[in-house]
N, C-alpha and C positions, 0 to 999 in steps of 0.2 A: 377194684377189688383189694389193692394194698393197701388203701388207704382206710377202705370199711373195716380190714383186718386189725390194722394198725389200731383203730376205734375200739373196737369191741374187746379183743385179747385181754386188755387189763381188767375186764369186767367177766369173761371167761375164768381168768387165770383166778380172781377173787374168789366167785361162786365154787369154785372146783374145792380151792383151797379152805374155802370157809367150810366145805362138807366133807375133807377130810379131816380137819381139826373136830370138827362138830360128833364124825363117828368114835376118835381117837377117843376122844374126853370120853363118851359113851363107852366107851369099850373099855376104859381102863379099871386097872380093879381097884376097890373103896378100900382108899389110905385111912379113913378117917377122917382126914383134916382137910380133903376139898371139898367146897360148898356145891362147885359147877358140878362135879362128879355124882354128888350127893344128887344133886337136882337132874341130873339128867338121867339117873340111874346105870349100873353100870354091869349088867347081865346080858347081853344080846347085841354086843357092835355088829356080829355079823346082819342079823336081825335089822339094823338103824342103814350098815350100807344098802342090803337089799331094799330098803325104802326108798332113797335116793334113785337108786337104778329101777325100780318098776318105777316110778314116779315119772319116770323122764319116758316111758314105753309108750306108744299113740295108742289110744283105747283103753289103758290099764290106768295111766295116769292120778289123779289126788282120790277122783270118784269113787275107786277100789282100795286102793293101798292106804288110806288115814283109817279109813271106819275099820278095816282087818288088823291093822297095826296095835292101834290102840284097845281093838278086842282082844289081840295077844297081851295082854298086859304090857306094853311098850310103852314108854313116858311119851304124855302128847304132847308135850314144849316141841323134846325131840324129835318126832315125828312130824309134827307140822315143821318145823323149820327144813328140815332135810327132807322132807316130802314137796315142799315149795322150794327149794334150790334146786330137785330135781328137776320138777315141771316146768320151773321157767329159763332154764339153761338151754334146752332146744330152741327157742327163741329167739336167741341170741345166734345160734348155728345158726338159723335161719336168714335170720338181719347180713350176717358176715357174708351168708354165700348168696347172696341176695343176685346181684348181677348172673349168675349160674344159675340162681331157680328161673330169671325171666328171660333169657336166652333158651333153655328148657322150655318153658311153656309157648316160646313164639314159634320154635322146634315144630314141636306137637299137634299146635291149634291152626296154623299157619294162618296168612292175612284174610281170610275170607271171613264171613258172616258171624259174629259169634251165637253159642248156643244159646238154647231157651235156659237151661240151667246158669250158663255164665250170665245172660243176661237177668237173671231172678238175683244173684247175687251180688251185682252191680247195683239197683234198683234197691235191695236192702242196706246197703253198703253205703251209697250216697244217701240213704233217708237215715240212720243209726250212727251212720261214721266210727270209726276206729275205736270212741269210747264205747259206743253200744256192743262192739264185734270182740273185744277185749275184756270186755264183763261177764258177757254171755258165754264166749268161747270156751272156757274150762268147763262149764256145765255141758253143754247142746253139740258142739261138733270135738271139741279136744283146742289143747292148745296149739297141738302141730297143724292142726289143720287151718286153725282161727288165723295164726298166724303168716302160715302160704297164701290165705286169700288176701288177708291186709295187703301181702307183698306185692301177689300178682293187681291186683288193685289200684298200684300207685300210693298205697300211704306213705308217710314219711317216717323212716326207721325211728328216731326219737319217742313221736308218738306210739308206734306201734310198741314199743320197749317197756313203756310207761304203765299204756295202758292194759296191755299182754300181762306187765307184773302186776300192776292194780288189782285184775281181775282173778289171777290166781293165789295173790292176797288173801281175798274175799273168799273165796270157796275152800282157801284152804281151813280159816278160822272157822267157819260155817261148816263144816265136813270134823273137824277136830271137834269141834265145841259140840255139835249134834252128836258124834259118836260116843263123847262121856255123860253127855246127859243121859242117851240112848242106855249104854252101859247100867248106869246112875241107876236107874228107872227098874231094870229088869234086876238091882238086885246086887249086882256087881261089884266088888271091889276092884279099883285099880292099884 
């Protein structure tokens, strides 16, 4: 466990840091003479925190919180970055308490028979592999959860890290880009 901590923390301590700097600039008020300011707009920090934090909530996660942001008139730069630092930060909690989620689950399940559920997701799991469960998982089950199964599964934290951000990447630009066309479309100025 120390030494997964040891691992991860710097990439913890990054994301944390990169999404308090990311709301500060947001929230600061227009000097005029900064660009970043200029571009990320600077009406609503509290607005860009709360994105970050539902971001990171299991079930509310990018699916809800980019298309409602950006219908708020919120900058989608902003929005998508700090909406994707939220999502995929529990991931990483994840990876770190990794040995404590699978003592937990051997807890629970104990050594007998596994389920028909556990075995269906085993079965997809070995045919899809970790990139298929890491691409999907933001859209179909959430990230918290994509990511407990990889765990309980046996993947290798690396790949799950990779492909967990890959995938919530992908949906994020896809959720940001559909929500201002979406906007676009009915009329909207952002």
């Amino acid at each position: 466990m120390r030494n997964i901590a040891r691992r991860y923390l710097p990439v913890v301590v990054f994301l944390f840091l990169l999404t308090v700097s990311t709301a500060v600039v947001a929230a600061a008020p227009d000097t005029g003479n900064g660009w970043l300011t200029d571009a990320l707009g600077a009406d609503a920090g509290v607005g860009y925190v709360a994105v970050f934090v539902l971001a990171a909530v299991p079930w509310i996660e990018i699916f809800f919180v980019v298309p409602i942001a950006v219908g708020l008139g919120m900058n989608p730069v902003a929005v998508a970055v700090l909406a994707f630092l939220g999502n995929v930060l529990p991931v990483f909690v994840i990876l770190a308490a990794r040995g404590r989620v699978g003592d937990w689950w051997s807890r629970r399940t104990g050594d007998g028979e596994p389920s028909r559920r556990t075995r269906r997701a085993r079965r997809l799991f070995d045919r899809y592999g970790t990139p298929g469960l890491g691409l999907s998982a933001p859209m179909i089950t959430g990230v918290h959860l994509g990511a407990l199964v990889a765990v309980l599964l046996g993947a290798r934290d690396r790949s799950v890290a990779v492909w967990m951000s890959l995938g919530v990447g992908v949906w994020t630009v896809v959720f940001t880009a559909g929500s201002v066309a979406g906007l676009s479309l009915l009329g909207t100025s952002l």
